[in-house]
Backbone as CSV, one residue per row, in Angstrom:
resi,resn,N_x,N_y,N_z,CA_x,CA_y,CA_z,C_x,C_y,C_z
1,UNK,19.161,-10.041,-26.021,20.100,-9.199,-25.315,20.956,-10.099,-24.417
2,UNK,21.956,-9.810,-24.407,23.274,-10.409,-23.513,23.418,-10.137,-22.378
3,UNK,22.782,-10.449,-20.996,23.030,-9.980,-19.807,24.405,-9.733,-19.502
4,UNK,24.870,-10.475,-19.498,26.607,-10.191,-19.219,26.894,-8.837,-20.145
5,UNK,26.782,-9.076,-21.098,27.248,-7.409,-22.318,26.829,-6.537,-21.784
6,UNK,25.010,-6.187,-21.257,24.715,-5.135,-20.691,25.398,-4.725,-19.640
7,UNK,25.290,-5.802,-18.695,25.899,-4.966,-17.437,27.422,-4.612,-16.975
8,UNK,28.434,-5.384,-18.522,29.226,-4.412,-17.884,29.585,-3.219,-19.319
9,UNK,29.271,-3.587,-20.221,28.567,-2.042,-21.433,28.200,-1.271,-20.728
10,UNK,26.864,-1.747,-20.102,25.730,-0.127,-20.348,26.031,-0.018,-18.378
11,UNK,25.388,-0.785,-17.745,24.418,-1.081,-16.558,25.973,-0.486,-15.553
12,UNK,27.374,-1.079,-15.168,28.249,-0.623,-14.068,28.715,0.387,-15.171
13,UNK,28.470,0.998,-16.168,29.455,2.388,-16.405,28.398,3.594,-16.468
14,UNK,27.577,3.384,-16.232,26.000,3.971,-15.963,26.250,4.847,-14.550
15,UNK,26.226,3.767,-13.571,26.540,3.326,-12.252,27.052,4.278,-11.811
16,UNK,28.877,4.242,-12.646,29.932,4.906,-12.410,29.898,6.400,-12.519
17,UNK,29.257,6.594,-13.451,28.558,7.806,-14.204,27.935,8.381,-13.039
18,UNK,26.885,8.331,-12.762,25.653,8.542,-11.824,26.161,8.711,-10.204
19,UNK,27.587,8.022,-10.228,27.683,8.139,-8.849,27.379,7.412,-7.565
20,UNK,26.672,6.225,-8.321,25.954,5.415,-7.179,26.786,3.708,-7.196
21,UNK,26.377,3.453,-6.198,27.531,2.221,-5.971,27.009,1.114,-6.953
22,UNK,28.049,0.139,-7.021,27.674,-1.035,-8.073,26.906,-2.089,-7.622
23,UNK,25.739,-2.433,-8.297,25.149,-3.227,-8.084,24.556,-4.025,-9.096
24,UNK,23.646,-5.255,-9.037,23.779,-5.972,-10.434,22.397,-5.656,-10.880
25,UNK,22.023,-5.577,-12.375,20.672,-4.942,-12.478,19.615,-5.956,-12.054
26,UNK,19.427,-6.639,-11.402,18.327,-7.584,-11.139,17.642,-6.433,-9.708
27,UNK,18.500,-5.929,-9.215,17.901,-5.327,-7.599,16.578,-4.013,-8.442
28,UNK,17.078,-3.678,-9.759,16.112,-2.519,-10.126,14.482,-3.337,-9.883
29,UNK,14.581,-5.069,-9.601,12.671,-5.164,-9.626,12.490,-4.482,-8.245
30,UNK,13.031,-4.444,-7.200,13.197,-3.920,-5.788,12.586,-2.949,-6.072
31,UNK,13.159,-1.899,-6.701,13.218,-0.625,-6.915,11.711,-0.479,-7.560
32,UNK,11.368,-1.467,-8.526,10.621,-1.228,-9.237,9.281,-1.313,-8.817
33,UNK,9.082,-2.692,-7.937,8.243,-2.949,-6.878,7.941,-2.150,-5.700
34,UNK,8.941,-1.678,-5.003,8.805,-0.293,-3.989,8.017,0.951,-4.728
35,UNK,8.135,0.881,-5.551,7.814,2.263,-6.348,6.482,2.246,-6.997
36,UNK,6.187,0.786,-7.406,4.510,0.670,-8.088,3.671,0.557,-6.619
37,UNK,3.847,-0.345,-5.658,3.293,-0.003,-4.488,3.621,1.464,-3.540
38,UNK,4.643,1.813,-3.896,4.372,3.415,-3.498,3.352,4.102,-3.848
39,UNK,3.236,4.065,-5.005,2.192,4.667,-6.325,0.702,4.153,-5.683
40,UNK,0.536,3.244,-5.188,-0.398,2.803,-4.521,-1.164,1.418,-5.863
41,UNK,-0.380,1.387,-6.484,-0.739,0.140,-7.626,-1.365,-1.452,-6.938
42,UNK,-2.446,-1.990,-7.557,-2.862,-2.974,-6.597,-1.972,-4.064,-6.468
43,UNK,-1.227,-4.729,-5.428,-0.750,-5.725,-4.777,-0.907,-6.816,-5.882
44,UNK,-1.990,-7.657,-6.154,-1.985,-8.372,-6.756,-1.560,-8.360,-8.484
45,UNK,-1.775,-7.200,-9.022,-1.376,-6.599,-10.059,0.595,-6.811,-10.304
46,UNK,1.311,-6.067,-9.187,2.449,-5.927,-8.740,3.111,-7.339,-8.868
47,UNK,2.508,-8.349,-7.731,3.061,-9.294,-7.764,3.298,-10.546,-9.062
48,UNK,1.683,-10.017,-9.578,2.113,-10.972,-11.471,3.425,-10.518,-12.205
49,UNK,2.866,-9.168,-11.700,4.324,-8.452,-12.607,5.830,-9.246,-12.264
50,UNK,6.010,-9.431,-10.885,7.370,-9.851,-10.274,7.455,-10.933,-10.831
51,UNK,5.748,-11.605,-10.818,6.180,-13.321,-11.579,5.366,-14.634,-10.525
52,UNK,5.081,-13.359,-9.025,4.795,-14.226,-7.957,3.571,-14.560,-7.722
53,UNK,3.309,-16.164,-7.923,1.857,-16.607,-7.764,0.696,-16.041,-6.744
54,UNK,1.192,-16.164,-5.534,0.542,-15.222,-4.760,1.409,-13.535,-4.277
55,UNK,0.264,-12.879,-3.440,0.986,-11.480,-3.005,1.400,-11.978,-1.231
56,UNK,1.699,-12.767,-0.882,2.681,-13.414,0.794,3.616,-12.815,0.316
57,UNK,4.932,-13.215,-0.438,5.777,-12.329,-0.538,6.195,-11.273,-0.973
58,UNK,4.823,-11.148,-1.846,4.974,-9.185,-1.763,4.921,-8.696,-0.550
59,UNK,3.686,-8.731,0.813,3.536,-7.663,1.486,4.515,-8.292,2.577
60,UNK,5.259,-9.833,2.358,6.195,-9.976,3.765,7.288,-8.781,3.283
61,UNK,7.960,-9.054,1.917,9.180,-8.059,1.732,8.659,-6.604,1.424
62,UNK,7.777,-6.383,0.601,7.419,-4.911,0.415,6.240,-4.244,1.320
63,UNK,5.627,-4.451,2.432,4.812,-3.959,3.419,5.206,-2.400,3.427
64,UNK,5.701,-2.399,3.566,6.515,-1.002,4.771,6.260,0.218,3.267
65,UNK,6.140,-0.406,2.181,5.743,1.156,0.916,4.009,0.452,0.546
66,UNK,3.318,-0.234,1.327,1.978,-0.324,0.213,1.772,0.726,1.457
67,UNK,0.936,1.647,0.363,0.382,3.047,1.044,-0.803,2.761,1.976
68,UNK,-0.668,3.318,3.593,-1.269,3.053,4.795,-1.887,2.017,5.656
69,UNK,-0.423,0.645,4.933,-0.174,-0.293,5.663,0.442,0.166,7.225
70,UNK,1.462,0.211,6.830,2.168,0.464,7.941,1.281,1.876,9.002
71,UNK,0.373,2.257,8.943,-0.379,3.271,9.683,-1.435,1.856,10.405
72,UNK,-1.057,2.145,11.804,-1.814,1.389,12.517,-2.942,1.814,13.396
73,UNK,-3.380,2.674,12.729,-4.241,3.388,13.794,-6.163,3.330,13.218
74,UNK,-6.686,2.436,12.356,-7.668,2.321,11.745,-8.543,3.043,11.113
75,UNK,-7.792,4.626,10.929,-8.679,5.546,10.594,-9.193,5.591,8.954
76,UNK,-8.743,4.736,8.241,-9.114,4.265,6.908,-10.151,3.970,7.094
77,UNK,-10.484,2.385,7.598,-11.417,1.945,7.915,-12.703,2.906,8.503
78,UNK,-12.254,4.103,9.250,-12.983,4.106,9.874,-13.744,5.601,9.008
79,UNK,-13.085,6.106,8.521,-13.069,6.862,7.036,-14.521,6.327,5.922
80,UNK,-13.670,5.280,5.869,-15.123,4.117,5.524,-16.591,4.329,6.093
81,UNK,-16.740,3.693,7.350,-17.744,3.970,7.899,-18.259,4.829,8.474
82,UNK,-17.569,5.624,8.400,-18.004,7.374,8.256,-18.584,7.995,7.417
83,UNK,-18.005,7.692,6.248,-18.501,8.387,5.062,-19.486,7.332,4.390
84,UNK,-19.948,6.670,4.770,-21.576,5.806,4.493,-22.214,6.537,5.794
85,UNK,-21.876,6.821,6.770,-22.672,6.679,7.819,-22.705,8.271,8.228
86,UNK,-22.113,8.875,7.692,-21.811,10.432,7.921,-20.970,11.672,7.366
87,UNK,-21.229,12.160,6.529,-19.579,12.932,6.429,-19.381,13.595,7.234
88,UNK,-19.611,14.101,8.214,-19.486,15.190,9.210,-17.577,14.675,9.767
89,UNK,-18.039,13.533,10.256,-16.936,12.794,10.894,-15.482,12.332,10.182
90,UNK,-15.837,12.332,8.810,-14.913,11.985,7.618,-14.140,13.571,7.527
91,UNK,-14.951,14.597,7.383,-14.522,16.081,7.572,-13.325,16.503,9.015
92,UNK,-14.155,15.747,9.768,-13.737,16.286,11.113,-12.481,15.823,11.379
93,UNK,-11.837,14.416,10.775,-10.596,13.059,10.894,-9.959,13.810,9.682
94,UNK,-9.977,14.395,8.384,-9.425,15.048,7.798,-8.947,16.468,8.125
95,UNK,-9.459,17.072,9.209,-8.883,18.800,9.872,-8.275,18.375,10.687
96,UNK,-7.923,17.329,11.599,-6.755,17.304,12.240,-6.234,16.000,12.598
97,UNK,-5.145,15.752,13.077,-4.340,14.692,13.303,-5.215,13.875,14.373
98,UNK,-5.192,13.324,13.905,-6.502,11.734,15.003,-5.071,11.493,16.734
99,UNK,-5.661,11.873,17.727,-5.363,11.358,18.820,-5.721,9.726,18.935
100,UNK,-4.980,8.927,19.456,-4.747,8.139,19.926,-6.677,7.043,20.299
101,UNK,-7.257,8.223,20.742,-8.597,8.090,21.321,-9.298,7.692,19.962
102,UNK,-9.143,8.297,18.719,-9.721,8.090,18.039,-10.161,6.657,17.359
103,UNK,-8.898,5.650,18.365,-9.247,4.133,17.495,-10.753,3.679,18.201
104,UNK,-10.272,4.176,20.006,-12.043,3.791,20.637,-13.154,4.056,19.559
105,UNK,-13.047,5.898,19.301,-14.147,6.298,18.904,-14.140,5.294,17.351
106,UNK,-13.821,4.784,16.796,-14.204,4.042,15.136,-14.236,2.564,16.007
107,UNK,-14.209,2.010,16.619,-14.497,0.820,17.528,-15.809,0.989,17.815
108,UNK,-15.719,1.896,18.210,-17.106,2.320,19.001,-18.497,2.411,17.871
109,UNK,-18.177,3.134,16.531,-19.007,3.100,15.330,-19.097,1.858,14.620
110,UNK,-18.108,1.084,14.696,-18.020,0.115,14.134,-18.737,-0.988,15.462
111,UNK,-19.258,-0.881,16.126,-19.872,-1.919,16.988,-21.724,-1.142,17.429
112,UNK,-21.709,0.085,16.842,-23.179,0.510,16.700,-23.751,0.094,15.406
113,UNK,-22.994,-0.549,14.673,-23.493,-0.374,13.339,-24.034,-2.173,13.802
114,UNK,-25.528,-2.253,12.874,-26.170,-3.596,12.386,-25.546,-4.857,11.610
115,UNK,-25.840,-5.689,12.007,-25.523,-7.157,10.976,-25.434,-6.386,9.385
116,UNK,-26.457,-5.875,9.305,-26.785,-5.775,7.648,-26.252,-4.535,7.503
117,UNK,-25.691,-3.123,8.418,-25.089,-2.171,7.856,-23.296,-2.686,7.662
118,UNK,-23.273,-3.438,8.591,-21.191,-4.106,8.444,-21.572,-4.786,7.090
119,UNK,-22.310,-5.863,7.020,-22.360,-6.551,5.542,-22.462,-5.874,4.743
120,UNK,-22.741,-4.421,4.699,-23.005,-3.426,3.248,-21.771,-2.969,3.247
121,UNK,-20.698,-2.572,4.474,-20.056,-1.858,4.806,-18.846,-2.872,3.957
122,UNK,-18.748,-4.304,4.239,-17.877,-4.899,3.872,-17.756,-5.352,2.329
123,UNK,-18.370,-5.359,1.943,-19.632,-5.673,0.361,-18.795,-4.256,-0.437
124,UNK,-18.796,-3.574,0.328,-18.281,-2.296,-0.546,-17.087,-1.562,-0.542
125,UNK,-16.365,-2.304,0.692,-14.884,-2.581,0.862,-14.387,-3.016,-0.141
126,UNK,-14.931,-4.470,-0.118,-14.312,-5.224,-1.073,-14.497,-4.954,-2.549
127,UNK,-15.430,-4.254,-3.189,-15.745,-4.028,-4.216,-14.626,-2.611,-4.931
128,UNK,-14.823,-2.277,-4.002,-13.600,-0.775,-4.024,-12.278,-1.302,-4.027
129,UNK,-11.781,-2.300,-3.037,-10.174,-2.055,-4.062,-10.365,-3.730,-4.848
């Protein structure tokens, strides 16, 4: 295929068509990459795809769409050690919006827990994604 032929054949009369401003088709990996990490697709997966040896410049440029990066409030984590350690609490962080307080309280579980319950805890982190 002829890059030059496509894009001004198919790719800017497409464009024109559609309504959307001109741009050159290389930006669709952008698009394409925002959208598999939207999807929640694994990082390292993503980045072979782009071509990129490691995932550094996946999550420096694409951070802001891998799903509950950008949520800074640890309740994943703490989701985690909840639901080994309890569902009550996993129930309770799912019925309503976590206050602010809630990072103490998973700080707080996460520093009752044993040498050997964090090492199970982490053991199965990692095994999961």
């Amino acid at each position: 295929m002829d890059a030059v032929n496509f894009t001004n054949r198919i790719w800017y009369p497409l464009l024109r068509n559609l309504g959307l401003k001109q741009r050159p088709p290389y930006q669709m990996r952008h698009t394409a990459a925002t959208l598999m990490l939207a999807a929640g697709e694994n990082p390292e997966w993503v980045a072979n795809v782009l071509g990129h040896s490691t995932t550094e410049m996946l999550f420096r440029v694409y951070s802001r769409f891998v799903p509950n990066l950008t949520r800074n409030d640890g309740l994943a984590f703490a989701g985690l050690v909840n639901g080994h350690l309890g569902k009550h609490a996993v129930e309770a962080a799912a019925a309503k919006p976590a206050p602010s307080t809630d990072n103490a309280a998973a700080l707080a579980a996460l520093q009752s827990l044993s040498p050997e319950q964090l090492a199970t805890l982490l053991t199965l982190a990692k095994t999961a994604s």
